[in-house]
C-alpha positions as CSV (number, residue, x, y, z in Angstrom):
1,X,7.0,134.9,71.2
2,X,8.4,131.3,71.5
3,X,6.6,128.9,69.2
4,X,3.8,126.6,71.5
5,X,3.4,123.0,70.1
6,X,-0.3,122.3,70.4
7,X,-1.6,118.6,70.4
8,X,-4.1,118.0,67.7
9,X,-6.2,116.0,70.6
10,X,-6.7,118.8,72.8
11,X,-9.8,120.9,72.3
12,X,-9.4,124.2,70.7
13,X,-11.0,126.0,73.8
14,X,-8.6,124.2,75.9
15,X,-5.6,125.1,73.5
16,X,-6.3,129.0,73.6
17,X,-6.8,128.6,77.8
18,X,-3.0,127.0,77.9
19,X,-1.6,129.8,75.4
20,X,-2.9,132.3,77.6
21,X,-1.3,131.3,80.5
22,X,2.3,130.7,79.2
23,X,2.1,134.0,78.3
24,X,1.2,135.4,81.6
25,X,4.0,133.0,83.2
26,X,6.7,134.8,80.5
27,X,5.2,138.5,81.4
28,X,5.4,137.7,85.4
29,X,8.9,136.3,84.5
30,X,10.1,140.0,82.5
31,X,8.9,141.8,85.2
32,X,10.7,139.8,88.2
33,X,14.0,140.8,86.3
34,X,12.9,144.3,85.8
35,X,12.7,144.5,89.5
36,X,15.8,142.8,90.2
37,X,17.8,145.1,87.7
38,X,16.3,148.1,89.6
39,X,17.2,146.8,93.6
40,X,20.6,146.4,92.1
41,X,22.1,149.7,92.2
42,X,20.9,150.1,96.0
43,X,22.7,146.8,97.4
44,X,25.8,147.9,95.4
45,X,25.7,151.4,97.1
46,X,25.2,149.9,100.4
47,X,28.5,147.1,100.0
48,X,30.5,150.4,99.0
49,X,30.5,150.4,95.4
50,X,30.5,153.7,93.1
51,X,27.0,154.1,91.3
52,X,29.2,156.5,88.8
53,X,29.4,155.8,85.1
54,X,33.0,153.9,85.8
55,X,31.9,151.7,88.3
56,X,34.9,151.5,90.4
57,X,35.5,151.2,93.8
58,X,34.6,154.1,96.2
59,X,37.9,155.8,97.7
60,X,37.6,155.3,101.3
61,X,40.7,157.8,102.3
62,X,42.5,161.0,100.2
63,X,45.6,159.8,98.8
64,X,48.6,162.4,100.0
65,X,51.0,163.8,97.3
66,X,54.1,163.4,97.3
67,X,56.9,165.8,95.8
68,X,58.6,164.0,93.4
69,X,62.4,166.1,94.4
70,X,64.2,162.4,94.6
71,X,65.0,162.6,98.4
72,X,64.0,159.1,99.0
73,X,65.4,157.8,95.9
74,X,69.1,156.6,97.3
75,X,69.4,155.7,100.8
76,X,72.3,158.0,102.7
77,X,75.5,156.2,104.6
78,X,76.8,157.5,107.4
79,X,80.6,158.3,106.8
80,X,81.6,156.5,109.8
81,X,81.2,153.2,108.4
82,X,83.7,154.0,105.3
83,X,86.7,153.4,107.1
84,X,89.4,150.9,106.1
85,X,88.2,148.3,108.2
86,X,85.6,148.3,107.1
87,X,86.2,147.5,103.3
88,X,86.9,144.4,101.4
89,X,90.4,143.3,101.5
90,X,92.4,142.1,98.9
91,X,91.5,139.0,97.1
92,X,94.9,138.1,96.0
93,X,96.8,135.6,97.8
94,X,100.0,137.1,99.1
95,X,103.4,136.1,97.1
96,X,104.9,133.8,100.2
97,X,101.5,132.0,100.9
98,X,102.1,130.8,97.1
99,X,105.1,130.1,97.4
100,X,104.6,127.8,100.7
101,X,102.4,126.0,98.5
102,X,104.2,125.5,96.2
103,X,107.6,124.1,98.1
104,X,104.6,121.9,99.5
105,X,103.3,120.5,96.4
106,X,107.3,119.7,95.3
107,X,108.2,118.4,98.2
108,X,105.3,116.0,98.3
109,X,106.2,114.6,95.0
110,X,108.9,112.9,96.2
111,X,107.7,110.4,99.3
112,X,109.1,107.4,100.7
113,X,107.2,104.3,100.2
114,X,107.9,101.0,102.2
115,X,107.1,97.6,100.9
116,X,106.6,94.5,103.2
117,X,105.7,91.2,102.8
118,X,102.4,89.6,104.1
119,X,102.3,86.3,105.4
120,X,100.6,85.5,102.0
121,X,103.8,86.1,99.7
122,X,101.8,89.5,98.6
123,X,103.6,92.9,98.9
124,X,102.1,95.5,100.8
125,X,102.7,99.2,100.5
126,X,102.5,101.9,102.8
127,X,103.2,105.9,102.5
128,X,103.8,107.4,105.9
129,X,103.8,110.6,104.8
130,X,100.2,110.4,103.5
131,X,97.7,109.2,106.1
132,X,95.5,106.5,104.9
133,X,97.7,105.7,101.8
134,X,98.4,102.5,101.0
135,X,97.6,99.4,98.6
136,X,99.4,96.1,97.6
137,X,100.6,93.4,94.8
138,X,101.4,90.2,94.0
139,X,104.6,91.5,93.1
140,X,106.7,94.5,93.7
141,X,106.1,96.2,90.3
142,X,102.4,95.7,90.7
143,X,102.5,97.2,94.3
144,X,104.7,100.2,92.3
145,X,101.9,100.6,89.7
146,X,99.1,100.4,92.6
147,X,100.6,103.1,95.0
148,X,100.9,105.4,92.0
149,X,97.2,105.4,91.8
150,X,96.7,105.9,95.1
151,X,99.2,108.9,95.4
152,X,97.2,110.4,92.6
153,X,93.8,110.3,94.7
154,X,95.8,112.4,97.6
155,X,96.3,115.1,94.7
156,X,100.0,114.1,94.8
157,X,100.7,113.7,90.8
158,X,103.9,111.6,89.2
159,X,105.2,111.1,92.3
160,X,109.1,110.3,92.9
161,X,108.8,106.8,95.1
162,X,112.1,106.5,97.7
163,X,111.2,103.1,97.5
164,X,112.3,101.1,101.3
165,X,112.2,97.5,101.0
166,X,112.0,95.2,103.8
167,X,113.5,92.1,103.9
168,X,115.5,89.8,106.7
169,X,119.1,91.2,107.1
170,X,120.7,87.9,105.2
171,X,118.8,88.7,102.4
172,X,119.4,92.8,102.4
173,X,122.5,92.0,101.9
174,X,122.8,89.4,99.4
175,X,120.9,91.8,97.0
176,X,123.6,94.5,97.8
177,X,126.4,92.4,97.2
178,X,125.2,91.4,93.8
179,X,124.3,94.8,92.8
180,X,127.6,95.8,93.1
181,X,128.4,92.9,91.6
182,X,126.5,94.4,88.9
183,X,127.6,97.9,88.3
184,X,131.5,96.8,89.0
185,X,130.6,94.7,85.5
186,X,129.1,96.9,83.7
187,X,131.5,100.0,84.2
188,X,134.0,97.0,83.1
189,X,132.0,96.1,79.9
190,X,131.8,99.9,79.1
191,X,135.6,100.2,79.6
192,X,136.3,97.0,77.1
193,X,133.7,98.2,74.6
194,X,136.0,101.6,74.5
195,X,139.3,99.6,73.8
196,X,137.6,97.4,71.3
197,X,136.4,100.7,69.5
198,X,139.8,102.1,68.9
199,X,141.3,98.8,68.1
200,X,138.8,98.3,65.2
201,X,139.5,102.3,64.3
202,X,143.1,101.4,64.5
203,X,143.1,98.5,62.6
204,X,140.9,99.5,59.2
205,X,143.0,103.0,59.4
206,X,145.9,100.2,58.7
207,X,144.4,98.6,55.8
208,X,142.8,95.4,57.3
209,X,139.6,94.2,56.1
210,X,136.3,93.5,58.7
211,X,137.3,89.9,58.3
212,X,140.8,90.2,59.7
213,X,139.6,92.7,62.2
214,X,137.4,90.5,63.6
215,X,139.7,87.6,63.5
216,X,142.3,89.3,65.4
217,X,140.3,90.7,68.0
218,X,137.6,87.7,68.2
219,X,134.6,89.5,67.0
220,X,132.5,88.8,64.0
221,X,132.7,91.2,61.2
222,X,129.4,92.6,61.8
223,X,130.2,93.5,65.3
224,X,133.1,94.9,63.7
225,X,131.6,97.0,61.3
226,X,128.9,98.0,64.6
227,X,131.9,99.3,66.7
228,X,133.1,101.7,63.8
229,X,129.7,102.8,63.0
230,X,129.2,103.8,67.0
């Protein structure tokens, strides 16, 4: 029984009067669960629960066996789809659709670029072979180094430039002129540093010293001693 604080002020006939009562309030209490406990079972037979020992849920229908012989286990194709159309081709890419590509990809490395001049003084730079490729510089090997980059965005890596310049006709030729200019000189300066080879070699086989080589031919000795060394 649960301990009952009494206040000192109250009479003792009032004190036994309360006790009595909280104990009839705890008894009425015991007995309203007691009842509850008991309906319980009913209202869980009625909503279809099993007043067995497990407490489970009442089987509405009987389950059907089934044979466990595997027949459902793998799902049957008809033979009529196996036919060669039917399959998965090759995934290998034929031998002359590699090749095309690759002619492609070698051909495209060399391209023909044209330069032009803007109205600023600036080069501009063009591939008509690649649409939407172009750039520009201040000067023509900036343009060069700019195009490049640009080449390399179209996939089209070291590419060989046929460089096309673009200049008034005066001026075309001019440039040609010199070049030629140019290369006529320096085949002659290759020719004249052959003959001045075997003269040094001829003269030192004779006995002359670097001085008197160079002396005779107009050389200094060092570029003396340079031509028999090469």
């Amino acid at each position: 029984m649960a301990n009952i604080w009494r206040d000192p002020r109250t009479p003792s006939g009032a004190r036994r009067s309360g006790s009595s009562a909280h104990v009839t309030r705890q008894m009425q209490a015991t007995a309203d669960r007691v009842a509850d406990d008991r309906r319980a079972p009913s209202s869980a037979t009625s909503s279809g629960l099993s007043n067995g020992p497990s407490g489970g849920i009442a089987r509405a229908h009987r389950l059907r066996r089934l044979q466990d012989d595997h027949s459902r286990a793998r799902r049957r194709r008809s033979a009529k789809g196996n036919v060669a159309r039917d399959r998965a081709g090759p995934r290998a890419v034929p031998r002359a659709q590699v090749a095309a590509a690759a002619t492609t990809k070698v051909a495209m490395s060399r391209v023909r670029a044209v330069f032009e001049r803007d109205e600023t003084g600036a080069w501009v730079v063009r591939v008509p072979a690649v649409k939407g490729c172009h750039s520009h510089g201040r000067t023509l090997e900036q343009a060069r180094a700019r195009i490049r980059e640009a080449l390399r965005l179209f996939d089209v890596q070291r590419p060989d430039l046929a460089e096309e310049i673009r200049l008034p006709a005066d001026l075309l030729a001019t440039v040609r002129r010199a070049r030629r200019a140019r290369d006529r000189a320096q085949a002659q300066n290759a020719a004249a540093q052959s003959e001045l080879r075997s003269a040094a070699a001829r003269l030192a086989r004779a006995g002359l010293s670097r001085r008197d080589a160079g002396d005779l031919l107009g050389l200094s000795r060092q570029r003396v001693q340079q031509l028999k060394t090469t």
